[in-house]
One Martini backbone bead per residue (centre of mass of N, CA, C, O) as a GRO file, in nm:
protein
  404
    1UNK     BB    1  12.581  -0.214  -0.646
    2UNK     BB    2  12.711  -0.181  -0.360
    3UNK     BB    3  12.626  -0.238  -0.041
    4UNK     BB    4  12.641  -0.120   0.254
    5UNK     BB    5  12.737  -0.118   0.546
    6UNK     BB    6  12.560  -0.100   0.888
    7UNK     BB    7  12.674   0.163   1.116
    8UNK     BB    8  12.620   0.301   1.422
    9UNK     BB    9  12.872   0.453   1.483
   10UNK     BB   10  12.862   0.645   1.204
   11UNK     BB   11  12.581   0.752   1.230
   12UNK     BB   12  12.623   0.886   1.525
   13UNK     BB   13  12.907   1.045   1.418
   14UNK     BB   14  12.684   1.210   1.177
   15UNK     BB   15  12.462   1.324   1.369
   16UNK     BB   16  12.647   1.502   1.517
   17UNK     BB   17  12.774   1.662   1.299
   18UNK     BB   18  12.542   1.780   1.154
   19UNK     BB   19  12.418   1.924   1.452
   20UNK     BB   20  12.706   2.115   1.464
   21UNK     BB   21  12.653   2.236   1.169
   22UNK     BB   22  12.381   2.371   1.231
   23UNK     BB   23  12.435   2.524   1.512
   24UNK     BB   24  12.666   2.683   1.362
   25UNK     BB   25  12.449   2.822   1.099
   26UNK     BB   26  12.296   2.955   1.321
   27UNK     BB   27  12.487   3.134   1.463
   28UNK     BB   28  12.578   3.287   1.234
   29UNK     BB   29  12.350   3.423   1.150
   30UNK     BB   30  12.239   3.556   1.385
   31UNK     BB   31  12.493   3.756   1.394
   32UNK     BB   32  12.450   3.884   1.171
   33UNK     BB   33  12.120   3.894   1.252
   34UNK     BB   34  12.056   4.004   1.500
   35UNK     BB   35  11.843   4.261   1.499
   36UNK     BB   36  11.638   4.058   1.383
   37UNK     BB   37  11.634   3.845   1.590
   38UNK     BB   38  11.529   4.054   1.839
   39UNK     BB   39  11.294   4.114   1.695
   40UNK     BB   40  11.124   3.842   1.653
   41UNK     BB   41  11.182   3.782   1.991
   42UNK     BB   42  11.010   4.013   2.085
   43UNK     BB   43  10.723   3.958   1.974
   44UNK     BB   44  10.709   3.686   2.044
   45UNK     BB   45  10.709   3.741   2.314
   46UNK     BB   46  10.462   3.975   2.323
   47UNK     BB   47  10.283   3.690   2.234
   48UNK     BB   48  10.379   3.493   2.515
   49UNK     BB   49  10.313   3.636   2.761
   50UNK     BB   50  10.018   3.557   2.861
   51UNK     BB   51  10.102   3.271   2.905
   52UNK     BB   52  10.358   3.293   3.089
   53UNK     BB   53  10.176   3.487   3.330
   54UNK     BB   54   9.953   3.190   3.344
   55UNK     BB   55  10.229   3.019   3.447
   56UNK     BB   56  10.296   3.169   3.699
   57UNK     BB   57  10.010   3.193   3.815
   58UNK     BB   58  10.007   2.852   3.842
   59UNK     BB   59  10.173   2.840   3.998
   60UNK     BB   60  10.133   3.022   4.275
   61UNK     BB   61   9.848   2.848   4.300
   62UNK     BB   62   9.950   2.515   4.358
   63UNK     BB   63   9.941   2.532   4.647
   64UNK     BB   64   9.666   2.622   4.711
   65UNK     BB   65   9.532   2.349   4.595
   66UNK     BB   66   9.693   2.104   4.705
   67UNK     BB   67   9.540   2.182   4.994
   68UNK     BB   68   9.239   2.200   4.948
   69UNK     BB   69   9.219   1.877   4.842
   70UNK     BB   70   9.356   1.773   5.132
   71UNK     BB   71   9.105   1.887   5.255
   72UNK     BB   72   8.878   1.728   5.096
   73UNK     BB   73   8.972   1.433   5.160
   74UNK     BB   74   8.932   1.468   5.481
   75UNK     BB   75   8.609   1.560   5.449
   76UNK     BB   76   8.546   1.295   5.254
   77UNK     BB   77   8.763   1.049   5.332
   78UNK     BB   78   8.761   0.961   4.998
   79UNK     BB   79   8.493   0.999   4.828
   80UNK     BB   80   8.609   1.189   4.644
   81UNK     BB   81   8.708   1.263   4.335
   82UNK     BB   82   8.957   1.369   4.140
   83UNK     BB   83   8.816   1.552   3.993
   84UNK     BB   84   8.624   1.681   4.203
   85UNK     BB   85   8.869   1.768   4.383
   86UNK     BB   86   8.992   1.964   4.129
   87UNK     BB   87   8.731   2.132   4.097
   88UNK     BB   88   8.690   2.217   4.396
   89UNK     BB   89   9.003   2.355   4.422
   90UNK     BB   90   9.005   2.545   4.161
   91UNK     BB   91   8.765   2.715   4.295
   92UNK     BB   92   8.892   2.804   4.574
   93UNK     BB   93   9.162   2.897   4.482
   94UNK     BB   94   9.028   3.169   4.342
   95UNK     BB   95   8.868   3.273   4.594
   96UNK     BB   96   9.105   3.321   4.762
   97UNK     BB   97   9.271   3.473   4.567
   98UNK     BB   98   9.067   3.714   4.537
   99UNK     BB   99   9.000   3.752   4.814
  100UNK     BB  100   9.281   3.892   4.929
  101UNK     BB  101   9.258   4.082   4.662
  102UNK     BB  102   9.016   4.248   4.791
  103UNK     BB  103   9.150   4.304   5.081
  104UNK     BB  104   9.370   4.444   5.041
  105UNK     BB  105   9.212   4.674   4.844
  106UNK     BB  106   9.056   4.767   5.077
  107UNK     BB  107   9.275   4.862   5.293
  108UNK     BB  108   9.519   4.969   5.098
  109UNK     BB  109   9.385   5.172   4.914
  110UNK     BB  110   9.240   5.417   5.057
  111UNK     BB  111   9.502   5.481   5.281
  112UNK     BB  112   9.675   5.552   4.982
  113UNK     BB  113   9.501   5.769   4.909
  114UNK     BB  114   9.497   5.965   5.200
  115UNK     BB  115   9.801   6.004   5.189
  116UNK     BB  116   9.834   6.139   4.904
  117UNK     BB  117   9.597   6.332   5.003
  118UNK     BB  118   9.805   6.416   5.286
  119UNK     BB  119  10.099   6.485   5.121
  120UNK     BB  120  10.078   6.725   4.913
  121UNK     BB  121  10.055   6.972   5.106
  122UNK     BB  122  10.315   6.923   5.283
  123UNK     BB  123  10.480   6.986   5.006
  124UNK     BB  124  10.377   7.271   4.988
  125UNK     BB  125  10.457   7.384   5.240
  126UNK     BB  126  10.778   7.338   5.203
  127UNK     BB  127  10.815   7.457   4.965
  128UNK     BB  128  10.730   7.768   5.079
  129UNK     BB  129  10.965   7.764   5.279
  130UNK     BB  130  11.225   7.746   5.159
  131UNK     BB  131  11.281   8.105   5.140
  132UNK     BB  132  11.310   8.071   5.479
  133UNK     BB  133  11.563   7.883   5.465
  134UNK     BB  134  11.749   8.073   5.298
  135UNK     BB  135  11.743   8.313   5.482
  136UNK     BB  136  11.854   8.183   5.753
  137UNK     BB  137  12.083   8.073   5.672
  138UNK     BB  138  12.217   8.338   5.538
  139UNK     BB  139  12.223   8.454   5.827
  140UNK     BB  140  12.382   8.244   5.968
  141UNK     BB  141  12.593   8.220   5.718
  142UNK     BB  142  12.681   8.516   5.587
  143UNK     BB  143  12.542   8.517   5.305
  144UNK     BB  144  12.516   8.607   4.959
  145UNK     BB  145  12.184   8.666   4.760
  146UNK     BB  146  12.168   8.893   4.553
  147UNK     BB  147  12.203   8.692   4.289
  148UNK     BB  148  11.987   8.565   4.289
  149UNK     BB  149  11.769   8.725   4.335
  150UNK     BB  150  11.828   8.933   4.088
  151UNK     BB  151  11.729   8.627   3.941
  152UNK     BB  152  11.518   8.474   4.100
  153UNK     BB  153  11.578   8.181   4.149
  154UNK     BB  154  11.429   8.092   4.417
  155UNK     BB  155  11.188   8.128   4.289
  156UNK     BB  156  11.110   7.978   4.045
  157UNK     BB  157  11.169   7.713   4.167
  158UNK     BB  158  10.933   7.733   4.358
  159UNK     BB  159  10.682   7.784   4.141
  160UNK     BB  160  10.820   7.504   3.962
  161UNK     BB  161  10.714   7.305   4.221
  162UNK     BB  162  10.424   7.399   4.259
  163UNK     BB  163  10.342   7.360   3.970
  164UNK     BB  164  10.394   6.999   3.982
  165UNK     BB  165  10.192   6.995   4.254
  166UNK     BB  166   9.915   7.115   4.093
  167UNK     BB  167   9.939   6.886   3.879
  168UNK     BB  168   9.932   6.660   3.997
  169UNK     BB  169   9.684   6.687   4.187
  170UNK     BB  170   9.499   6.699   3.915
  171UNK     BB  171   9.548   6.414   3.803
  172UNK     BB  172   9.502   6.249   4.044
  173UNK     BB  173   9.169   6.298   4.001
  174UNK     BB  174   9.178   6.193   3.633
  175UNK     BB  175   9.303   5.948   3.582
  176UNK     BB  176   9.113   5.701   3.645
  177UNK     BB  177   8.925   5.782   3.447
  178UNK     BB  178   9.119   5.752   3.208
  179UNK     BB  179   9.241   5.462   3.218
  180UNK     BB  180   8.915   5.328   3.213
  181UNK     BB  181   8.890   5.430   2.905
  182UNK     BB  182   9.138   5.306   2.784
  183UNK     BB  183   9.136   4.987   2.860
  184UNK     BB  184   8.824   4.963   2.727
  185UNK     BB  185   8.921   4.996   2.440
  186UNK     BB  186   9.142   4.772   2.485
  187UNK     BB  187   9.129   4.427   2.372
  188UNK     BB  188   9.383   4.320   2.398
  189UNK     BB  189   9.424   4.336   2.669
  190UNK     BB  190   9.182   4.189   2.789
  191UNK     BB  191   9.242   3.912   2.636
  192UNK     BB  192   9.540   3.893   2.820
  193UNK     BB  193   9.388   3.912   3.087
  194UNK     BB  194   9.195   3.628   3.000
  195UNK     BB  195   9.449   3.422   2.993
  196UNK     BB  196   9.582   3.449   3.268
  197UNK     BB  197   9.342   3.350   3.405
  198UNK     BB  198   9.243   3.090   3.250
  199UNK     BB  199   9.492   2.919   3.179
  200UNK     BB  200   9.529   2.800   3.504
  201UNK     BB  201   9.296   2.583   3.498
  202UNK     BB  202   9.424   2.424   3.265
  203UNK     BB  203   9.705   2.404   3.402
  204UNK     BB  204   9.571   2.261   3.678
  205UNK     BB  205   9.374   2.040   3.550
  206UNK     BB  206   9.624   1.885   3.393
  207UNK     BB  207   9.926   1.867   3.503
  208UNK     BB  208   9.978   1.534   3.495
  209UNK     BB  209   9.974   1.554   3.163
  210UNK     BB  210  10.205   1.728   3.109
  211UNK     BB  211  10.421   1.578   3.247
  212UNK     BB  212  10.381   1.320   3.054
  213UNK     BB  213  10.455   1.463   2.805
  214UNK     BB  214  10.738   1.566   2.871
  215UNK     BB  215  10.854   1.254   2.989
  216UNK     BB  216  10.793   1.110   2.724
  217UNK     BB  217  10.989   1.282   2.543
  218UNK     BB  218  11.224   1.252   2.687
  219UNK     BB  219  11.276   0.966   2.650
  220UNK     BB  220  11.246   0.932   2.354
  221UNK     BB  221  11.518   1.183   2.317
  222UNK     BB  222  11.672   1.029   2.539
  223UNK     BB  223  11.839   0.921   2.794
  224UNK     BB  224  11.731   0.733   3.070
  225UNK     BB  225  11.969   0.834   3.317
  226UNK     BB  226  11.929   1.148   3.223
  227UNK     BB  227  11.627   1.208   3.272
  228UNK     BB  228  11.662   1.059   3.609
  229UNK     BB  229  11.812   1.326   3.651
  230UNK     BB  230  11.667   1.568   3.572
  231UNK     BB  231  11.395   1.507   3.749
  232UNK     BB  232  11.572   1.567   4.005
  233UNK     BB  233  11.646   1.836   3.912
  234UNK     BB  234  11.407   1.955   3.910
  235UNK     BB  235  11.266   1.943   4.136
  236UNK     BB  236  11.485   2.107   4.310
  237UNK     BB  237  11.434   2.365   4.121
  238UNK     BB  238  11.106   2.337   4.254
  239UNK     BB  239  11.219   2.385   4.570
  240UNK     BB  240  11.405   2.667   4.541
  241UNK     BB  241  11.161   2.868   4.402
  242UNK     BB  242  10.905   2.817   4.547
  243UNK     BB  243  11.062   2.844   4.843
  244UNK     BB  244  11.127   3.122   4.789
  245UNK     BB  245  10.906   3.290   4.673
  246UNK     BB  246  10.650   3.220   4.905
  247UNK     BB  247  10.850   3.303   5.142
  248UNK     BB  248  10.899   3.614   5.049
  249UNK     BB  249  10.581   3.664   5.055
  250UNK     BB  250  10.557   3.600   5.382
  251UNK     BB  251  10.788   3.780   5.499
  252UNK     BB  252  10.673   4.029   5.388
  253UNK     BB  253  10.407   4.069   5.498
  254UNK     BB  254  10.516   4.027   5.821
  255UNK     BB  255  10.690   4.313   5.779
  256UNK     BB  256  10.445   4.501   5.667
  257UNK     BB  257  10.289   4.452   5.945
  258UNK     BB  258  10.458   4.539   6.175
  259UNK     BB  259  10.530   4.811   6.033
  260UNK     BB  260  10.202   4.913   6.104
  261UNK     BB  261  10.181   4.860   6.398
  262UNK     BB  262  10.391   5.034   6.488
  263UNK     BB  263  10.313   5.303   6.347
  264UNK     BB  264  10.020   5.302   6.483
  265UNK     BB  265  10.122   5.296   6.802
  266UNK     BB  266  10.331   5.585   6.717
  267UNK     BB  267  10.154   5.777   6.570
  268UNK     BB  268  10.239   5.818   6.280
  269UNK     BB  269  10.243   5.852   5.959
  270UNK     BB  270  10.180   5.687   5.672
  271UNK     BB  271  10.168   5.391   5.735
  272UNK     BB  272  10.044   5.231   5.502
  273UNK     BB  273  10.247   5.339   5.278
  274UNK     BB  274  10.519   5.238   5.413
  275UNK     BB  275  10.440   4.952   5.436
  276UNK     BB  276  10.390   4.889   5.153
  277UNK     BB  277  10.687   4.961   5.063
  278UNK     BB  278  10.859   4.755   5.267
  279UNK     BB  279  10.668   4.497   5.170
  280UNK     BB  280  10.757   4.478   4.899
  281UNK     BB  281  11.083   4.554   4.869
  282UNK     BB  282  11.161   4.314   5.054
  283UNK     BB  283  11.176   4.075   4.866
  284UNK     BB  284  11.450   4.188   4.795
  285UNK     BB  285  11.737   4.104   4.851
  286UNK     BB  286  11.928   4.324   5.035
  287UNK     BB  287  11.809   4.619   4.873
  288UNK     BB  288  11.509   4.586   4.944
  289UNK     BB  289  11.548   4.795   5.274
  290UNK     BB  290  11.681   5.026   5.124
  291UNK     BB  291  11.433   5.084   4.910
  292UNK     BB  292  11.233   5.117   5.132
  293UNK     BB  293  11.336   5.321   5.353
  294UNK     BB  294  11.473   5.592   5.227
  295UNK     BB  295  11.190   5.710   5.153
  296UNK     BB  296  11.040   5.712   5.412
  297UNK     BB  297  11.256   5.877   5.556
  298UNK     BB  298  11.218   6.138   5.348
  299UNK     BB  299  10.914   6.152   5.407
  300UNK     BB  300  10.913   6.213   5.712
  301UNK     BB  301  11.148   6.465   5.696
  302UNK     BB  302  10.937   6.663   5.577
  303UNK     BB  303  10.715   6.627   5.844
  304UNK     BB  304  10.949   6.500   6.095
  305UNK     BB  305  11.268   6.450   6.195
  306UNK     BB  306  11.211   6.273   6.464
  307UNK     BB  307  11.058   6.043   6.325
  308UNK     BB  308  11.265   5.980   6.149
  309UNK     BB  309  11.468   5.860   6.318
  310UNK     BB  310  11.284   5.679   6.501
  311UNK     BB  311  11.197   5.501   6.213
  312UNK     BB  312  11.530   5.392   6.177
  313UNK     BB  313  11.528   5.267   6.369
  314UNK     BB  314  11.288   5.061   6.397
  315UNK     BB  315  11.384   4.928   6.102
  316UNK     BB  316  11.657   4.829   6.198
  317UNK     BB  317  11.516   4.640   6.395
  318UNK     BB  318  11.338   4.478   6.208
  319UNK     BB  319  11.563   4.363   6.007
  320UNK     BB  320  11.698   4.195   6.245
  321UNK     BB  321  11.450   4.023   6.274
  322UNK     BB  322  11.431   3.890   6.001
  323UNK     BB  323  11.755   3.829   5.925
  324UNK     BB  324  11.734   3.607   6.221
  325UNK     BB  325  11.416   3.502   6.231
  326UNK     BB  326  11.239   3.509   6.024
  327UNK     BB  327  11.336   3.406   5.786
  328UNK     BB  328  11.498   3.146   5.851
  329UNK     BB  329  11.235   2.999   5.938
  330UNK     BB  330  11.064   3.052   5.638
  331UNK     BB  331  11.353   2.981   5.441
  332UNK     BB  332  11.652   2.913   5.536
  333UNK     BB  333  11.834   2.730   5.271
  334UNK     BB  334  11.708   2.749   4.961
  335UNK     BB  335  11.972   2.834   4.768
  336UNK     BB  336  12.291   2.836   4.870
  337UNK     BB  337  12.395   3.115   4.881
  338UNK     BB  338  12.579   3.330   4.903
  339UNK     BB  339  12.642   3.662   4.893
  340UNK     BB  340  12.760   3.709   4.664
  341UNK     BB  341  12.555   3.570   4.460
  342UNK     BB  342  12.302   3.725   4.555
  343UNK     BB  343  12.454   4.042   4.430
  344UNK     BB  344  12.509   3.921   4.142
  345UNK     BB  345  12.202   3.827   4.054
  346UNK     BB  346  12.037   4.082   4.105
  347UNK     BB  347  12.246   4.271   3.917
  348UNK     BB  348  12.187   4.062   3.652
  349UNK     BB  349  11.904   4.074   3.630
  350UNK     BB  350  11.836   4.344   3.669
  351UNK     BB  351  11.945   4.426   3.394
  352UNK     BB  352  11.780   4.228   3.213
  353UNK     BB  353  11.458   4.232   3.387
  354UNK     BB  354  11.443   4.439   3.606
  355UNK     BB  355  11.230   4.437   3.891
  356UNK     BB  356  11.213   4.124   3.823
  357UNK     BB  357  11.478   4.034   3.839
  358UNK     BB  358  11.533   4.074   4.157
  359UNK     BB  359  11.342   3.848   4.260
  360UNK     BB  360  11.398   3.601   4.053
  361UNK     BB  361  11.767   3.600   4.050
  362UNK     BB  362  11.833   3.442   4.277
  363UNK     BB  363  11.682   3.103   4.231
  364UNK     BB  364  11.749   3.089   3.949
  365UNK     BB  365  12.065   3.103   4.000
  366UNK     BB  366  12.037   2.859   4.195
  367UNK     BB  367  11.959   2.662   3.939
  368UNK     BB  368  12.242   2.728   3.771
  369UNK     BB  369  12.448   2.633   4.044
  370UNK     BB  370  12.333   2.349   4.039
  371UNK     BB  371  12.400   2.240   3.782
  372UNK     BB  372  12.693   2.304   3.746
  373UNK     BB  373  12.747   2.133   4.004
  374UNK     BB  374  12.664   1.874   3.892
  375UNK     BB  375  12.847   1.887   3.622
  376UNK     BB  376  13.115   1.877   3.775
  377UNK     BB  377  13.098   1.638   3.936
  378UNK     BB  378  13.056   1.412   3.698
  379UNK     BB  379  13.352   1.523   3.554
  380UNK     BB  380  13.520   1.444   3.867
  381UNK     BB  381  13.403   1.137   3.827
  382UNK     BB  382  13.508   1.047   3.535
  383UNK     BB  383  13.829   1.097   3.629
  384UNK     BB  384  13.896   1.051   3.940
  385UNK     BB  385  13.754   1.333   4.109
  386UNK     BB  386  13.712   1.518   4.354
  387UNK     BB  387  13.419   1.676   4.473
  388UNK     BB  388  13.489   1.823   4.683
  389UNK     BB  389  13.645   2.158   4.760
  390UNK     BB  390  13.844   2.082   4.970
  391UNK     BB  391  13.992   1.934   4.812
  392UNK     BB  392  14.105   2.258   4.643
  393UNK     BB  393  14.229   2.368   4.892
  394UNK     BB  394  14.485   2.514   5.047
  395UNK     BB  395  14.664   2.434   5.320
  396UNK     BB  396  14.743   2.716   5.408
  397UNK     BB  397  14.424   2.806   5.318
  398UNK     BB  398  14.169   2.731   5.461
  399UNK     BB  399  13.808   2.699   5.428
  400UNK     BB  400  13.574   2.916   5.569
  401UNK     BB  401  13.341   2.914   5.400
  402UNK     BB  402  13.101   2.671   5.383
  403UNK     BB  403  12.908   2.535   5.218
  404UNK     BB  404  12.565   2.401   5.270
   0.00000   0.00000   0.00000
């Protein structure tokens, strides 16, 4: 039997082939098996959960060692090897990450904990008060009370709200035990606690190791042209994610400190509280200052409405300070997206992965953004057509607000 010859051009569009009826046979299968193949999925992530949570903490921990390090070499002056200066890089990195977290545990603890037990007090009394401002009201404005009263609506209505502000109150001092047994008990919980932590150990101390295994495979299984483009699109989307989440978290730190000594300035009530409340929601863009400042707002007003109006000027002077300087000098323009684009990714991540969806979704969005601009770019300059978008903009009606 005559051997055939060996054909490049044939080979290489018999395996394109396979591989599009290979994944045309996985796609639909899964179509078929759906719901089996998201209980699998569900698993798999809940299996893989505390990796991944260890490798977001080794990512937010890295910029710390980096300084470290930088900082090792300079009072070393280059004498100490690299081996000790990331293992004692990645201890102090550590130590620094605890100290923080302790400081902010002593500081922020106690005084929500003191808030919220003179907190429930004020609600007992608020609640108490209502059958007296319902019949002040009905005097004011002469309704009619009778059918109320008859059928008891609002004493019930306000026994039940007295009686589940005396079960909060009554849980809140039993829960802490209660949970410290509970969590005691779960091993589970611990050893992935115990992942969470020492995982970032292993992969900050290894890490151009990692990376080097990483484009060793890229290399080997792609075109060298489409990897030394890959590595540079990491980079920039390694520069976007960083520079907001970073950026986002010392300036939310900034906006809820500014917060906290204003309030305690103006001897306002819940400082602390409210601080932490403003300072955590700010992470969020655009909807973050509305859902932290609402109920801040509406917990004052229960207080003293008074202090309430003068809190609602306060946030409002403070968040045009954050969106006009602060943000600015410290964000930039980290992710080059619209504001359509930022209410978009909110919208659409926090539906796919509820509040951490809010946090991540602007960045994530920012570097699937600038992918596909960059491969229509690409795909723009293979055709022999303008890549800039002016390009493309109507003579009679030109392009108001321009990309950055």
């Amino acid at each position: 039997m005559k051997k055939l010859p060996y054909n490049r051009q044939y080979a290489i569009i018999s395996a394109y082939a396979f591989l599009v009826i290979l994944a045309s046979a996985v796609c639909v299968f899964c179509l078929i098996n759906y719901q089996a193949v998201l209980d699998i999925a569900g698993k798999l992530l809940n299996i893989l959960s505390p990796f991944i949570w260890g490798a977001c903490l080794a990512y937010l921990l890295n910029p710390i060692l980096k300084t470290a390090e930088k900082l090792l070499r300079w009072i070393s002056r280059g004498k100490l090897s690299r081996r000790s200066s990331r293992s004692i890089g990645i201890l102090i990195t550590y130590i620094c990450a605890i100290a923080i977290l302790a400081v902010l545990l002593w500081i922020i603890l106690p005084q929500l904990v003191e808030s919220l037990r003179n907190l429930i007090p004020q609600i007992t009394t608020w609640i108490n008060s209502i059958p007296t401002l319902v019949n002040d009201l009905a005097t004011k404005y002469n309704l009619d009370l009778n059918l109320l009263t008859q059928n008891d609506t609002i004493t019930a209505i306000v026994t039940r709200m007295r009686q589940m502000v005396t079960d909060f109150a009554s849980d809140l001092t039993s829960i802490i035990p209660q949970l410290l047994q509970l969590t005691s008990s779960l091993v589970g919980w611990v050893l992935n606690l115990l992942i969470i932590v020492i995982l970032p150990v292993y992969l900050l101390a290894s890490k151009e190791l990692l990376y080097a295994h990483v484009k060793k495979a890229a290399y080997a299984l792609l075109p060298r042209g489409g990897v030394d483009r890959l590595i540079l699109l990491t980079h920039t989307a390694n520069d976007i994610f960083s520079g907001f989440i970073i950026g986002k978290i010392l300036d939310s730190a900034i906006v809820g400190s500014i917060c906290f000594i204003g309030m305690a300035l103006f001897n306002w009530p819940y400082a602390m509280l409210i601080s932490v409340i403003v300072g955590i929601t700010n992470i969020i863009p655009y909807f973050g200052p509305f859902i932290g400042a609402i109920p801040s707002i509406l917990l004052l007003l229960i207080i003293d409405p008074r202090t309430a109006v003068m809190f609602t000027i306060f946030i409002c002077i403070l968040q045009q300070i954050d969106g006009n300087i602060i943000g600015p000098k410290i964000l930039g323009n980290t992710t080059g997206l619209s504001a359509f684009w930022v209410i978009f990714s909110i919208t659409l991540f926090s539906a796919l992965l509820g509040p951490i969806g809010m946090i991540i979704g602007v960045p994530t969005f920012a570097v699937i953004y600038m992918l596909v601009r960059e491969i229509a770019g690409w795909l723009l300059h293979r055709k022999g057509m303008a890549v800039a978008t002016d390009a493309y903009a109507s003579e009679n009606e030109p392009i108001i607000h321009k990309e950055e």
